[in-house]
NUMAR-125045 format. One line per 8 residues: number of its first residue (from 1); their letters; for each residue x, y, z of C-alpha. Coordinates in Angstrom, 1 decimal. Example, Ala and Ser with C-alpha at 12.3 -4.5 7.8 and 13.67 -1.06 7.14 Angstrom:
1	as	12.3,-4.5,7.8  13.7,-1.1,7.1
***
This chain:
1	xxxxxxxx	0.3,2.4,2.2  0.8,0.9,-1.2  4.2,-0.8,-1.8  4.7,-4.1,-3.8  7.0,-6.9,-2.9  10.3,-5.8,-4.4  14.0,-7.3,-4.9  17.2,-7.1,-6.2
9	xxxxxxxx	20.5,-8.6,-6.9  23.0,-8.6,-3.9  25.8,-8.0,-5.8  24.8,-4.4,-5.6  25.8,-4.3,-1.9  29.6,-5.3,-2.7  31.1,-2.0,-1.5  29.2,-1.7,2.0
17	xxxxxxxx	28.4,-5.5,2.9  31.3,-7.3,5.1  29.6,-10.2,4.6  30.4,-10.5,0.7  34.1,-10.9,2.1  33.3,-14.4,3.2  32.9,-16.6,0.6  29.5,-17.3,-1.0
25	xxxxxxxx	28.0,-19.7,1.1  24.5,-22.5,-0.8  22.3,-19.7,1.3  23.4,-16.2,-0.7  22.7,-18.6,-3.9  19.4,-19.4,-3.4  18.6,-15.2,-2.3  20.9,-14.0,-5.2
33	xxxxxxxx	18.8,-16.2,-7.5  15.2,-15.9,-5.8  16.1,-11.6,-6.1  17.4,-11.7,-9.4  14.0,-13.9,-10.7  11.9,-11.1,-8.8  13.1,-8.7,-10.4  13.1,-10.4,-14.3
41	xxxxxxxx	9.1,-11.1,-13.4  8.8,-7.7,-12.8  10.2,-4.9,-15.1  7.0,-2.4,-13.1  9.0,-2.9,-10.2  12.9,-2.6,-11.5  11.3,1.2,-12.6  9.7,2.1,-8.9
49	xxxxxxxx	12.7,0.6,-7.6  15.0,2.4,-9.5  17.1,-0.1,-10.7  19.6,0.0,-13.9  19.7,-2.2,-17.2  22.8,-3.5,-15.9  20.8,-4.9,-12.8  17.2,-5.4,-14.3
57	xxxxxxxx	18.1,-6.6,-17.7  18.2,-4.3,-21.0  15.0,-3.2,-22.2  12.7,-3.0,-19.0  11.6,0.4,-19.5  9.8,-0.2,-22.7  7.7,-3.9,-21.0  5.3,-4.1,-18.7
65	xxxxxxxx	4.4,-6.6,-16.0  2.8,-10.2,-17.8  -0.6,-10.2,-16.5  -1.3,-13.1,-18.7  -2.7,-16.4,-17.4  0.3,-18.4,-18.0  2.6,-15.7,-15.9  0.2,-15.8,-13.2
73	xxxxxxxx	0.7,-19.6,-13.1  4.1,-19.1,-13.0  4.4,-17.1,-10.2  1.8,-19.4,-8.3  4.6,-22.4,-9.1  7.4,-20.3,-8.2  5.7,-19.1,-4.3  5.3,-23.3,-4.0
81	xxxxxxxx	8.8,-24.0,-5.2  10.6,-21.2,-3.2  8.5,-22.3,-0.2  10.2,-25.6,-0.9  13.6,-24.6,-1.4  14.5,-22.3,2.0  12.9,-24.9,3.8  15.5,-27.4,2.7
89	xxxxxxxx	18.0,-24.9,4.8  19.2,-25.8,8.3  18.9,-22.4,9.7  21.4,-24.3,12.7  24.0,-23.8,9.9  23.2,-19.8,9.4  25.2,-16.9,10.6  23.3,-14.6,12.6
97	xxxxxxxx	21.8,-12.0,10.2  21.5,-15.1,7.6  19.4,-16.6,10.0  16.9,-13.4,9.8  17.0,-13.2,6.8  16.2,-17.0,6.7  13.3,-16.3,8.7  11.6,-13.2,6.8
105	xxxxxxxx	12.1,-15.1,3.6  10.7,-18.5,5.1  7.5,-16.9,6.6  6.8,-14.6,3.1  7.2,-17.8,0.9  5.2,-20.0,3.3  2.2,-17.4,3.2  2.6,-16.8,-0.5
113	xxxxxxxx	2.4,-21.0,-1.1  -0.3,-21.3,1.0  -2.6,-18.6,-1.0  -1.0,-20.1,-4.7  -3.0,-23.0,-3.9  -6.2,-20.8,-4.7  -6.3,-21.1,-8.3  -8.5,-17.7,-8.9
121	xxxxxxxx	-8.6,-14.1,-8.2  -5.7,-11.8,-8.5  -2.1,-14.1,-6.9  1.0,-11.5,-6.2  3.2,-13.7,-3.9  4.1,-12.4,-1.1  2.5,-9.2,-1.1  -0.6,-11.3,-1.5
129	xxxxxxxx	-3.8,-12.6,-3.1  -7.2,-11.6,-3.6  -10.5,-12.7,-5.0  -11.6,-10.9,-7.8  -9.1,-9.8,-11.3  -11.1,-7.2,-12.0  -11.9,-4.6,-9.3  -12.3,-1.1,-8.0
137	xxxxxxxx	-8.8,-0.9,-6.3  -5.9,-2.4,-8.5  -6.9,-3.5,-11.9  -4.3,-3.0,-14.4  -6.7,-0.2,-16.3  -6.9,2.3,-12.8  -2.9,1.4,-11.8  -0.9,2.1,-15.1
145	xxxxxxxx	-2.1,5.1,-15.5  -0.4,6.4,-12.2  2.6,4.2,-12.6  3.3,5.7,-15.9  2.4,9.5,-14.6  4.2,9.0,-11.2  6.9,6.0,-12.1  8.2,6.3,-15.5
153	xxxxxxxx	11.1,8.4,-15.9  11.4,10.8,-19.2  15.1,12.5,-19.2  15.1,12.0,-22.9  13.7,11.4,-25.9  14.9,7.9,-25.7  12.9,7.6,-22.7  9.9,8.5,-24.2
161	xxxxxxxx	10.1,6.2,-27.0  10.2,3.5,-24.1  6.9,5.5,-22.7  5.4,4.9,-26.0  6.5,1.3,-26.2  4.6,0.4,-22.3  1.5,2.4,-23.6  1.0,0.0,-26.4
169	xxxxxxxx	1.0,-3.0,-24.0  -1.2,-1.0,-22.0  -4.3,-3.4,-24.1  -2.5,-6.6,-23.6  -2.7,-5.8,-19.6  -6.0,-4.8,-19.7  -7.1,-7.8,-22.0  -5.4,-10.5,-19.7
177	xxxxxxxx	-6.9,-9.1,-16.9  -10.2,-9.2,-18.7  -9.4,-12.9,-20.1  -8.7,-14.5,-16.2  -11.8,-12.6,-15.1  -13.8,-13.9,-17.4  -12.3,-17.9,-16.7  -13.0,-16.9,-13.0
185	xxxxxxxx	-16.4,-16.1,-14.1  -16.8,-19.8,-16.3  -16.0,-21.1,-12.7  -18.6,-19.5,-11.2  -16.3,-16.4,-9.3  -17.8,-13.5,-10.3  -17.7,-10.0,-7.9  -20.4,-8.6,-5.9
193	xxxxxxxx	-22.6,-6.7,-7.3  -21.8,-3.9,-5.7  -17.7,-4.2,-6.5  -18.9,-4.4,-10.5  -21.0,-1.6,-10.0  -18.0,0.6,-8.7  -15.4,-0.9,-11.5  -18.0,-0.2,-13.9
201	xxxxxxxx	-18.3,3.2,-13.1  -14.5,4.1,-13.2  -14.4,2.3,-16.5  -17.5,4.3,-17.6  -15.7,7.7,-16.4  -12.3,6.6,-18.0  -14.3,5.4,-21.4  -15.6,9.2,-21.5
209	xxxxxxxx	-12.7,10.8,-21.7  -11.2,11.6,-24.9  -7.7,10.5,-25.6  -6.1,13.5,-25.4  -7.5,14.6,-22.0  -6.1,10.8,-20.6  -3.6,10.9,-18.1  -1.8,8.6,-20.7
217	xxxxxxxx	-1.4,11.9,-23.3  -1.1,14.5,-20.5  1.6,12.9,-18.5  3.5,12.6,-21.9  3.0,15.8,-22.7  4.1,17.4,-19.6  7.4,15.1,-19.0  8.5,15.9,-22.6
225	xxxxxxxx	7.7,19.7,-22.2  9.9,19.5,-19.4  12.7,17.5,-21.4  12.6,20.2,-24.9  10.7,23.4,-23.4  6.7,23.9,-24.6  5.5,22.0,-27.5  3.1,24.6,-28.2
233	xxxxxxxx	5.4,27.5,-28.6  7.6,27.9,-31.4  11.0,26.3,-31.0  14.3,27.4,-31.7  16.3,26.4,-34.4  18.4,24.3,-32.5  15.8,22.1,-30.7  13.0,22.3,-33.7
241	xxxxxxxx	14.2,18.4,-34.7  13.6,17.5,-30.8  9.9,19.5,-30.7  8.8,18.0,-33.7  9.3,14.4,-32.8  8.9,15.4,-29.0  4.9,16.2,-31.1  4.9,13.4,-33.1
249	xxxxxxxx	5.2,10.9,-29.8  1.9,12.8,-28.0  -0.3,12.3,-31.2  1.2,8.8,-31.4  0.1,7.9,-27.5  -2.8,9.9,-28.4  -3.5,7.3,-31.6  -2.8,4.4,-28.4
257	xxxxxxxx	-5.4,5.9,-26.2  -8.2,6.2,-28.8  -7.3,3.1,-30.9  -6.3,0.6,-28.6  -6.5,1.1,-25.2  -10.1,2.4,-24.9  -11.4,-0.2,-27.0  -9.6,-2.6,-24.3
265	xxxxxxxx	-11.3,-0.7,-21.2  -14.7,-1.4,-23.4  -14.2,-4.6,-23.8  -13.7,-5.3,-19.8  -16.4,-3.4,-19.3  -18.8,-5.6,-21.7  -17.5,-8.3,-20.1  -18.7,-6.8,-16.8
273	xxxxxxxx	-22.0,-6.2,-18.0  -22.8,-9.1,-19.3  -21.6,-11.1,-15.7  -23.7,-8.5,-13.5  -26.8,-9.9,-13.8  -25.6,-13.3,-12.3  -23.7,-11.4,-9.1  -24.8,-11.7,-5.8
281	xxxxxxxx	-24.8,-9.0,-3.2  -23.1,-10.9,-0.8  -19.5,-9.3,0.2  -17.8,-12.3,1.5  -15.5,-14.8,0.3  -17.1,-17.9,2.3  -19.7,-18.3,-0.5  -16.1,-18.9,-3.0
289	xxxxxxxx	-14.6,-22.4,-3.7  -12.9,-23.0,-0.2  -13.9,-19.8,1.0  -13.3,-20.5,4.4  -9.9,-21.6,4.1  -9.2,-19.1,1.3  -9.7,-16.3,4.0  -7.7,-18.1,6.9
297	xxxxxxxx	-4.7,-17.9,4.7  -5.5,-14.5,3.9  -5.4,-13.5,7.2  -2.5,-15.5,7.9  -0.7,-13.6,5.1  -2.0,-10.3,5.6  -1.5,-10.5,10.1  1.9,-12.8,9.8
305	xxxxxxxx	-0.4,-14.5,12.6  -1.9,-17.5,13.5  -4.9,-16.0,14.9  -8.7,-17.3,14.0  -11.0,-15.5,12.5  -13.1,-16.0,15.8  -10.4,-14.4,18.1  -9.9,-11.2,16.0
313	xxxxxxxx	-13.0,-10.8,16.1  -12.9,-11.1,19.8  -9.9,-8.6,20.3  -11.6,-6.0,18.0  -15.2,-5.8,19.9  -12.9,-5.5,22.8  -10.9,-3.0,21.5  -13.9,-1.2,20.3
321	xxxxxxxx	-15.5,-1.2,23.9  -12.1,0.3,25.3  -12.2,3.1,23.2  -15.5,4.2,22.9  -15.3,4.2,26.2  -12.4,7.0,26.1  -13.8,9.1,23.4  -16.9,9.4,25.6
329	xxxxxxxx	-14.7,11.2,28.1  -12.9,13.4,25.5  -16.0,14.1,24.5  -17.9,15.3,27.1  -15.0,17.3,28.3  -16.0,19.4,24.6  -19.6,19.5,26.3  -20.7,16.6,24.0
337	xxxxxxxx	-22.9,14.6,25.8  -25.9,14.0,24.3  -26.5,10.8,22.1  -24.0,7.9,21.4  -20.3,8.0,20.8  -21.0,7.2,17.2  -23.8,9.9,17.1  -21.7,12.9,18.8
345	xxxxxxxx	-18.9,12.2,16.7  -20.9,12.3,13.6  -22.4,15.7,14.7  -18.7,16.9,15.1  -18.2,15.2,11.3  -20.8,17.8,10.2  -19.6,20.9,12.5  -18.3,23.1,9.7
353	xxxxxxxx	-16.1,24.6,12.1  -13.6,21.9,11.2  -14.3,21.4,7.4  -12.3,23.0,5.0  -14.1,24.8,2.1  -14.9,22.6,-1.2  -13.3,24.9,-3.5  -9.8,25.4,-4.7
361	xxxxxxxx	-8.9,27.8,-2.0  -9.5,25.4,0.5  -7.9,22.3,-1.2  -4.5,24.7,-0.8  -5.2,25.3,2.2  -5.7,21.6,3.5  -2.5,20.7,1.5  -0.6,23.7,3.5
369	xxxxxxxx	-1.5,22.6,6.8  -0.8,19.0,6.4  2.8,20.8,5.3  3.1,22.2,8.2  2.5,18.9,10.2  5.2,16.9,8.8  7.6,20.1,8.8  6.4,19.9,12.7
377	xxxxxxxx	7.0,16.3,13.2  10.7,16.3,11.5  11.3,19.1,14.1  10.5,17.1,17.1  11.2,13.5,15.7  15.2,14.1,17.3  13.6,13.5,21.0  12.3,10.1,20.5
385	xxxxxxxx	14.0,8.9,17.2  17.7,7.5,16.9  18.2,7.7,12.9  15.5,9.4,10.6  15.3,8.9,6.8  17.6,10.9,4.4  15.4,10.6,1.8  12.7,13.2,0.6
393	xxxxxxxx	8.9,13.3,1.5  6.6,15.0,-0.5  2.7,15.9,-0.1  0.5,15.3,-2.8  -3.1,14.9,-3.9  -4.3,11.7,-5.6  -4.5,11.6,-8.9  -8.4,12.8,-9.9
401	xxxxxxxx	-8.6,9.3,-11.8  -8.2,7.0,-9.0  -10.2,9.8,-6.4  -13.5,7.9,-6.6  -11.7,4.1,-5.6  -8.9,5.2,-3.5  -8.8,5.4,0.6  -8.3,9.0,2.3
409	xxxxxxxx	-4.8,8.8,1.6  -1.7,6.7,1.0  1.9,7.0,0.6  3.8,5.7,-2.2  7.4,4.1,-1.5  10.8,6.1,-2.8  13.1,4.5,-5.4  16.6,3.1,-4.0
417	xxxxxxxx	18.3,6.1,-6.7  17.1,9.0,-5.5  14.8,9.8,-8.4  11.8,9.2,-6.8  10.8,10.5,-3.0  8.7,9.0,-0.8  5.0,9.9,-1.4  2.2,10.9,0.6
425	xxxxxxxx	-1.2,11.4,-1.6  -4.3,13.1,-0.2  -7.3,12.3,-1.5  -9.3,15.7,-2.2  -12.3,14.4,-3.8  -15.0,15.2,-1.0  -13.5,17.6,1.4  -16.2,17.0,3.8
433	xxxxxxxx	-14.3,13.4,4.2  -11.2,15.4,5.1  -12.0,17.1,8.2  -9.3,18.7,10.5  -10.8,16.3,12.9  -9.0,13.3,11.1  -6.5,15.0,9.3  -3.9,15.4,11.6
441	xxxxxxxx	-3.7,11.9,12.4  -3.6,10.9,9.1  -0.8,12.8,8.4  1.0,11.0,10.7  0.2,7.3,9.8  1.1,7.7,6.0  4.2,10.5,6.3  5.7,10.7,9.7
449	xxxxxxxx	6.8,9.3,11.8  4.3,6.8,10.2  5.4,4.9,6.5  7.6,7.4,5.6  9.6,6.6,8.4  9.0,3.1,7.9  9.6,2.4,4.5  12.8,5.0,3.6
457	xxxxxxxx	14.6,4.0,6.5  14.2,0.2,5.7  15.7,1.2,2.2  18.2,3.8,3.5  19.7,0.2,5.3  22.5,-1.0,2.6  23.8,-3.9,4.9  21.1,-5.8,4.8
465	xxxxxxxx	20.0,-7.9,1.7  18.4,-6.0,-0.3  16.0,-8.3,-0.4  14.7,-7.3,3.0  15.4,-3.6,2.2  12.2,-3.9,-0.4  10.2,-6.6,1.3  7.1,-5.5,2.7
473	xxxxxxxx	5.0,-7.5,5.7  1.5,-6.1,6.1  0.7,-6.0,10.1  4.6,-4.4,10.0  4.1,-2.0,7.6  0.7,-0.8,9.3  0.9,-2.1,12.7  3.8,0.8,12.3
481	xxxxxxxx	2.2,3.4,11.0  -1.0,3.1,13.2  2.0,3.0,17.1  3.3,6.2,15.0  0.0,7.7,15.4  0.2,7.3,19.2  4.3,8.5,19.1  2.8,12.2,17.9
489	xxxxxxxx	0.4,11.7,21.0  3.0,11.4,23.3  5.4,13.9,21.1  2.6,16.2,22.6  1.2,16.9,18.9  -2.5,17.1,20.3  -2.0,19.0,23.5  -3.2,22.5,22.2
497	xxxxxxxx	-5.9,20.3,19.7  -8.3,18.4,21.9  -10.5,18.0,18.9  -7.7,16.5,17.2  -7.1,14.1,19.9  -10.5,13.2,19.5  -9.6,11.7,15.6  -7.0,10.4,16.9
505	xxxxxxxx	-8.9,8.1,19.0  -11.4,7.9,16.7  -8.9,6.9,14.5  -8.2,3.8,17.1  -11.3,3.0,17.1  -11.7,2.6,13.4  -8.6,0.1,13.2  -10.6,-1.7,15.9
513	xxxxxxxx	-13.8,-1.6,14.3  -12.0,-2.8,11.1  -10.7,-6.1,12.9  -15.0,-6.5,13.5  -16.1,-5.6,10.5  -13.7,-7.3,8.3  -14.3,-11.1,10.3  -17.8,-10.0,9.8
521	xxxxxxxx	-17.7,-10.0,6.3  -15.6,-12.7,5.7  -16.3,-15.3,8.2  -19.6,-14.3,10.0  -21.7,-13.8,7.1  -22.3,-9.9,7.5  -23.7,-8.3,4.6  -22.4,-5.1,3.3
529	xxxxxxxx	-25.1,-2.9,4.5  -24.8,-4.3,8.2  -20.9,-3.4,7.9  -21.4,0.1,6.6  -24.5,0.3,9.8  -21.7,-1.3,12.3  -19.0,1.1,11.3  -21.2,4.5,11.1
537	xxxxxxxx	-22.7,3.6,14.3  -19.5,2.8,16.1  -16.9,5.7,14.2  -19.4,8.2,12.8  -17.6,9.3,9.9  -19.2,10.3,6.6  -21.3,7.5,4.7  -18.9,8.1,1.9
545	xxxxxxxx	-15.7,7.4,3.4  -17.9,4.3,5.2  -19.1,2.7,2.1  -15.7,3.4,-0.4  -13.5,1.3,3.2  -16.2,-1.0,2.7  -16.2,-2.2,-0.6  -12.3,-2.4,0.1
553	xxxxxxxx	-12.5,-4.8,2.9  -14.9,-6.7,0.2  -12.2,-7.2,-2.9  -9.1,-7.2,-0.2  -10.1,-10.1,2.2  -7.7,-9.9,5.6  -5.4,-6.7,5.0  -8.1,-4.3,7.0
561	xxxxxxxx	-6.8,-6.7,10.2  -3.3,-5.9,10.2  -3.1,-2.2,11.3  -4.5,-2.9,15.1  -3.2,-6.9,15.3  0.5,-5.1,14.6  -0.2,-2.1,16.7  -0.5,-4.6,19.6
569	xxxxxxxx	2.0,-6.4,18.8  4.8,-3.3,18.8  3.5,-1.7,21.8  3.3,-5.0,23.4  7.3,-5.4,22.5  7.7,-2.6,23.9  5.9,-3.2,27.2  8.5,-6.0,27.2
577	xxxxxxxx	12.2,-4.2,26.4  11.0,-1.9,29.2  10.5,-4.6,31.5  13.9,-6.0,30.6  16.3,-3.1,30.2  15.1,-0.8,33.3  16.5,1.8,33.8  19.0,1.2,29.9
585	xxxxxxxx	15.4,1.3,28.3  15.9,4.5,25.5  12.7,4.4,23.3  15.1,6.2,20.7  16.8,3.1,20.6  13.7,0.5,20.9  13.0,2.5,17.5  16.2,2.2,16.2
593	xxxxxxxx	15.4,-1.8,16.6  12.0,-1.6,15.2  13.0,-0.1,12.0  16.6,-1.0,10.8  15.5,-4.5,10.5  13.4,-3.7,7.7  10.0,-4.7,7.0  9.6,-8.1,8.6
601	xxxxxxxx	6.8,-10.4,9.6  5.6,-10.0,13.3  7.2,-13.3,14.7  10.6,-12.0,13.6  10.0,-8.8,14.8  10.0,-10.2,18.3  12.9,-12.2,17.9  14.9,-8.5,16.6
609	xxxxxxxx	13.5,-7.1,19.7  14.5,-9.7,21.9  18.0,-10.1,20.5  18.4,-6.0,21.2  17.3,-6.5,24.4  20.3,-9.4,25.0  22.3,-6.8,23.7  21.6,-4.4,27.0
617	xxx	19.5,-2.0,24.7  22.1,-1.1,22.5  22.3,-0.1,18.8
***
């Protein structure tokens, strides 16, 4: 899932908060002021969130986030003095729900201080940190893009003028970006080879395209279209003024592209070069100033845990065992019996009986069936879920500019106004990576009842903060997603698909494997190649899809660990309301308690579950 620490002002929760009846207590202050700073640092996120001028000051649509050296100090000073300041709260003297939200805000600010200490690599607060500026997954020149194609509302022409405005500060992102990378770099932090290699090449692919074919132009293009009618065609006499300038903004972004914002993407890409021939093809971040500690406080972060680097590792080669164990039974009841786990599952990889055709027609057809799914899931959801989100889902396929860097597939978080649904992107650049071995579990980690589920019904929640309604804690978030994977198990979603089942667990096993490989890398001084070895000998999945999750784990130290450590965690709370309730135990409702919290870090989490189990199970 990709979803970026959000916030906004409380006032907006006026007409359905009882709380706002009591007067203001030092507490709202410091939220209503830490929200309303959020959202001022960020006018990216006042557009994905949906919020108005009124709220997110006049103007945002036109800016784009500062990715400047100076902001990112900023925001490294602010994690420190937020950390500070809920700290100074007695959470004795806190209402009940104040005293959640307390907590959530106290364990994001306390993981956010401890990584601002790091004073390189890429620094977003509470959604985290990570080593390198420039990189395969989120530099500025592969995101915009997408958040302009996907984010940036045109209704009018006066929206497209603010289009126009973000696409020339389009250089100035990539530029800082390039400028911090290159300071890193004096300071001797400079990628692996391998992660320049794979920037380089989407820069290359991105520098060969001309302006006009850009996502930049086309998205333009096809919002105004949709705004004054084709801009190709001959208008009428009423909406000629509106073509004609709706014409003159496309060759202006088009000027953008091939003026400014290429030359920008060449310029990081120069400054690549010229730093590859001093990187080192170790994937690690030990080898980095403080590297050890650097990567405990990722993991902190990225797990909400306290758990070593030592005992994760520990949990996943046990988890690994476990499973392999039970895929060798599914599999031999397919007649599979010959070879390792990791080799017969490789030879099912291959079987083109569950491949979908790498053509167009087949592309359809993958996206039809994962249709189906959800429609399926929404069906049944009713049996084991108390309240299920109002908001939209949609399916799509990623973007073709982002194909080469991007996981299998990802959803994309719904805007609080309705404008934008929630998101779930296939990635259909290798269909052989896309078997209907994995796919159906997939489609149930990053729709539903996996993020979707997750993330729209956390927003759908208007009395709570809505601070918390945005927040978003890793290990929760995917920890989620991955026990949703084992709700369509027991939905009985797999009982006419063995071979489904089968990536399901294989599936499990790859979140396992992740909590090995990922400790590997980053504490036990694995090298890449014997990651990509562990993880096609353990899953057997396509070297592709191997290498690209990888070279993620490489760039995003700690975030790989928190699907299986939250897993755990939820089923174990589970375990435990249905050892205290009994008989009252209704899983509808354990999910109801899960959910309507929000996104919150694991600790708290418990504490929600224990409270509803106080509560005799009840909503």
């Amino acid at each position: 899932m990709k979803n970026r620490f959000a916030a906004g002002v409380l006032v907006l929760l006026a007409a359905c908060s009882p709380k706002l009846a009591e007067p203001p207590s030092a507490f709202d202050g410091f939220v209503e002021d830490a929200t309303a700073a959020f959202i001022a640092d960020s006018p990216e996120l006042a557009t994905r969130a949906g919020l108005s001028p009124e709220i997110a000051g006049a103007g945002f649509a036109a800016r784009l986030d500062d990715r400047s050296t100076a902001a990112v100090e900023r925001r490294r000073a602010a994690a420190q003095r937020l950390d500070a300041q809920v700290r100074g709260f007695d959470r004795a003297d806190l209402n009940a729900d104040d005293a959640v939200t307390f907590d959530v805000l106290a364990a994001h600010y306390a993981h956010a201080a401890a990584g601002a200490r790091f004073n390189y690599g890429r620094f977003e607060g509470v959604d985290g940190f990570s080593p390198y500026v420039l990189n395969q997954l989120d530099s500025a020149f592969l995101t915009l893009p997408d958040f302009l194609d996907t984010r940036h509302r045109v209704a009018n022409l006066r929206d497209a003028l603010d289009y126009l405005a973000r696409l020339k500060t389009i250089p100035v992102a990539i530029d800082a970006e390039t400028e911090r990378a290159r300071a890193d770099a004096a300071a001797g932090i400079v990628p692996p080879d391998f992660v320049i290699d794979r920037t380089l090449a989407a820069l290359d692919d991105l520098n060969g395209t001309p302006a006009g074919a850009t996502v930049y132009v086309t998205a333009l293009r096809r919002k105004l279209e949709a705004v004054v009618g084709p801009l190709g065609a001959e208008a009428g006499a009423q909406t000629k003024e509106d073509v004609a300038r709706a014409r003159g903004l496309v060759v202006q972004a088009e000027q953008v592209v091939a003026m400014r914002i290429a030359p920008a993407q060449q310029r990081a890409a120069a400054f690549l070069r010229s730093v590859r021939p001093r990187a080192v093809h170790d994937a690690g971040v030990a080898r980095l100033p403080e590297g050890a500690a650097y990567y405990t406080a990722a993991l902190a972060q990225q797990t909400t845990t306290t758990l070593t680097p030592a005992r994760i590792h520990a949990i996943g080669l046990a988890r690994v065992a476990a499973l392999t164990g039970e895929l060798d039974g599914a599999l031999r009841a397919q007649a599979m019996t010959e070879g390792s786990v990791g080799q017969r599952l490789s030879l099912l990889t291959a079987d083109p009986r569950f491949q979908y055709p790498d053509s167009d027609e087949g592309r359809a057809q993958l996206l039809a069936d994962v249709q189906a799914r959800v429609a399926r899931v929404m069906q049944l959801a009713p049996q084991r879920f108390g309240m299920l989100p109002k908001t939209k889902l949609e399916v799509r396929r990623v973007p073709p500019l982002l194909e080469a860097s991007q996981s299998g597939a990802y959803y994309d978080a719904p805007s609080l106004d309705g404008t934008q649904p929630g998101i779930y992107y296939v990635n259909l650049r290798n269909l052989a990576e896309m078997t209907k071995i994995d796919l159906p579990t997939q489609d149930y980690h990053e729709a539903a009842p996996g993020h979707h589920f997750q993330v729209a019904l956390a927003q759908e929640q208007e009395r709570l903060p809505l601070i918390r309604r945005l927040t978003s804690a890793n290990a929760y978030a995917e920890g989620w997603a991955l026990y949703a994977e084992g709700v369509a198990d027991e939905m009985g979603l797999y009982d006419a698909d063995p071979i489904g089942r089968i990536g399901f667990l294989r599936w499990r096993l790859w979140r396992a494997a992740r909590l090995v490989v990922d400790t590997g890398l980053h504490a036990l001084g694995w090298s890449r190649e014997q990651a990509i070895q562990y993880l096609v000998d353990v899953t057997g999945d396509a070297p592709g899809t191997v290498v690209s999750e990888v070279e993620r784990y490489a760039v995003w130290p700690g975030q790989a660990c928190g699907y299986e450590i939250g897993r755990l965690e939820i089923e174990r709370l589970r375990e435990k309301a249905r050892r205290g309730l009994g008989k009252r135990f209704e899983l509808r409702h354990f999910h109801d308690a899960v959910l309507l919290e929000g996104d919150v870090p694991l600790p708290v989490l418990e504490s929600l579950v224990d409270r509803w189990i106080a509560r005799g199970g009840k909503r």
